[in-house]
N, C-alpha and C positions, 0 to 999 in steps of 0.2 A: 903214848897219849898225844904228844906232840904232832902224828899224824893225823887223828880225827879232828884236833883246832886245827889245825892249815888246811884241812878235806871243807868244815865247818866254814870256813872266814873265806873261803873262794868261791861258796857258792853262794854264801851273803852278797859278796861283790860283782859276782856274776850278772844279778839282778842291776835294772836300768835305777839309774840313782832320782830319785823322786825331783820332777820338775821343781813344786813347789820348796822343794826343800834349796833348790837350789836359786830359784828366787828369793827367798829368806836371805841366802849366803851374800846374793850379788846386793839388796836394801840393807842387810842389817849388818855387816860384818865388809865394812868397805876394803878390809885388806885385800879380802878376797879378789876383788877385782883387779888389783896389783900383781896377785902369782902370775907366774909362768903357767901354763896348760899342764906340763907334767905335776906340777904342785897341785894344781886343785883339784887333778884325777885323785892326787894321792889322798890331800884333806879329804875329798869326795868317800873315798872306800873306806878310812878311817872312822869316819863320824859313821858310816854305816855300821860297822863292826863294834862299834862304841856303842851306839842305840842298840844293838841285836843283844848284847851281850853282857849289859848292865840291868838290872831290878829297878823297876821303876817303880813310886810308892807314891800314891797323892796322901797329901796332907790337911787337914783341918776336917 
């Protein structure tokens, strides 16, 4: 099973990581600005895999 999530979650990250999402990062989330490159590749992939693979549910 463990094969089709890692087959799954590289090709989520495969994809270019959404500009606007990533101006969000740099205005709303100042830490951001502070990683290192390798860091915000990694935050980068991560919130992707997090969005892909979390139920989203609106409310009211």
């Amino acid at each position: 099973m463990r094969f089709f999530t890692d087959l799954h979650r590289n090709r989520i990250i495969s994809e270019e990581f959404p500009e606007e999402w990533r101006h969000c990062l740099k205005t709303k989330f100042r830490a951001y600005n502070l990683l290192p490159d390798a860091d915000k590749h990694k935050l980068e992939d991560d919130l992707r895999i997090f969005m892909e693979e979390k139920t989203w549910e609106g409310c009211g």
